[in-house]
C-alpha positions, 0 to 999 in steps of 0.5 A: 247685601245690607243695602238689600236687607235694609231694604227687606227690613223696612218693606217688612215693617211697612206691611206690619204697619199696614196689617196693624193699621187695617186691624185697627180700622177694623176693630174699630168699625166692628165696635162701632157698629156694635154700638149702633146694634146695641143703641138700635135696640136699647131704643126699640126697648124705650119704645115699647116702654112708653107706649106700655106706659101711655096704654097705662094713662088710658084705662079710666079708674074705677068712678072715672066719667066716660068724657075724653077731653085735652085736659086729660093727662093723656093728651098732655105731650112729652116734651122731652125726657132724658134719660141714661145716653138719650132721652124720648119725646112724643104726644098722643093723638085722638084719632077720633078728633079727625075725621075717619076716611073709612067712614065714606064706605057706609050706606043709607042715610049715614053714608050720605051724612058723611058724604056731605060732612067731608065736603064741608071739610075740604071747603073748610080748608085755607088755600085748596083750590077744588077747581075742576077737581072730581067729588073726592067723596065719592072717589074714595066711596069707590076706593074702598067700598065692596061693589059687584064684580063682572066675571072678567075683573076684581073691581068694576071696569068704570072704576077701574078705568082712571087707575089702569091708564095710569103710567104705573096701573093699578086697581082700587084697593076695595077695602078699608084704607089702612093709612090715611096716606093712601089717600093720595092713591085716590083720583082727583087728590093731589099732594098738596091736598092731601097736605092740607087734610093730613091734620084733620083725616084719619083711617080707622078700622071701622066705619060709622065712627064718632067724632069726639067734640072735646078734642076735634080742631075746629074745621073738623067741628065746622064740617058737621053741619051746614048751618053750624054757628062758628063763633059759638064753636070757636068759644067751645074751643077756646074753653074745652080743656078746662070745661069739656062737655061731659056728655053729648046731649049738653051740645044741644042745649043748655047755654052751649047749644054748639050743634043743630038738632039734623047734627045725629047724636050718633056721629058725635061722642063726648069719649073715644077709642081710637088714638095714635102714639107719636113718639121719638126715642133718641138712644146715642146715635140712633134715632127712631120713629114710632106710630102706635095706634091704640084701641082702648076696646070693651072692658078698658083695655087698651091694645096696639093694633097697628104699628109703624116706624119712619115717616108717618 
């Protein structure tokens, strides 16, 4: 009989030893996970700070110029700011640098424009080989261009016709791209493409936007016209942050002379209103991405009209 109760009394301590153990375990797992909410949520409310305080750098001061260039204090990148159990870092990027997909949707004279001036972007580009590849412009003209319907289909059978004898069918979108990523649903553009433009391509809410001259890369500059000097656009380049051009007109003439007279006035600016927040917030174990886009609209008023977490 003690024999038995030894035994029941040591089976007894067992379990209790189990059930603390488990208790443990899952009290440890509840604060943990409590932690990762409250890191979750501590960096989303640094998120919305810095991209209040960026807004902030980009309403111009009474008598400020209306010049937008990579000297400004907006276009100056955090490297790292460490704070409490993180820290944040993060850049803004000038949207109206790069060249707008959207911008293949206009008609008439400008629609050709852009047409032209997105073929001289993907010649621009080291390493693309464009062999056998359909004209992209006119791809995405198609894409995203509103074009008469038959009675039977939301987009015309000719161009629906590539999308549907896909594995995966699908349609054009026929409206505005809202991501530059989409791209790659678009016939003829192959990721490594797509890869190559990425830095130069943009897709904003509107067609017939501008190309700001202070801060476009240089295969965005070399796209405006056929007959561009390169050298002269390189030394622009190399000079812009301390000396942008303060209006259009000064790349006509004068001893920069960066663009011939067929380049319009109106496909260039010298300031902008579209630009995109990058930022990375680091709060204990969480991690978050954040992409703003940000319009600064009539009146100086800067508003987010686009937000994305993860992979641009």
């Amino acid at each position: 009989m003690r024999g038995i109760a030894l035994i029941t009394a040591l089976f007894v301590v067992a379990l209790a030893s189990i059930a603390a153990t488990a208790l443990m375990t899952s009290t440890a797992i509840a604060l943990r996970r409590t932690e990762n909410l409250q890191d979750s949520e501590a960096a989303w409310w640094y998120a919305e700070g810095l991209q209040s305080w960026i807004a902030g750098l980009l309403i111009r001061r009474p008598g400020q110029p209306d010049v937008d260039g990579l000297g400004d204090p907006w276009a100056q990148p955090v490297t790292y700011l460490p704070f409490g159990r993180g820290g944040v870092s993060g850049q803004l990027v000038d949207l109206q640098g790069r060249f707008n997909l959207n911008n293949l949707a206009a008609t008439g004279t400008a629609g050709t424009y852009y047409q032209q001036q997105f073929r001289r972007l993907l010649a621009n580009l080291p390493g693309v080989d464009l062999t056998g590849i359909p004209d992209l412009g006119a791809a995405v003209e198609q894409w995203i261009s509103t074009s008469p319907v038959d009675n039977n289909s939301r987009v015309p059978i000719v161009e629906a016709t590539y999308y549907l004898s896909l594995a995966i069918p699908y349609r054009p979108s026929k409206q505005l791209m809202s991501s530059p990523s989409e791209l790659l649903a678009v016939e003829g553009v192959a990721p490594q493409i797509y890869q190559a433009l990425e830095p130069y391509i943009t897709a904003l809410p509107a067609t017939g936007t501008q190309i700001n001259i202070n801060t476009a890369p240089l295969p965005v500059l070399l796209s405006l016209a056929a007959d561009v000097d390169a050298s002269k656009l390189q030394d622009f380049v190399n000079s812009r942050v301390k000396a942008p051009l303060q209006k259009v007109e000064d790349a006509y003439s004068g001893k920069d002379d960066l663009l011939p007279a067929d380049v319009k006035s109106s496909y260039i600016s010298v300031d902008t209103q579209y630009f995109q927040l990058q930022a990375r917030v680091l709060v204990g174990s969480d991690h978050l991405m954040l992409y703003s886009d940000i319009y600064r609209q009539q009146g100086n008023t800067p508003v987010v009209y686009a937000r994305s977490t993860g992979a641009r």
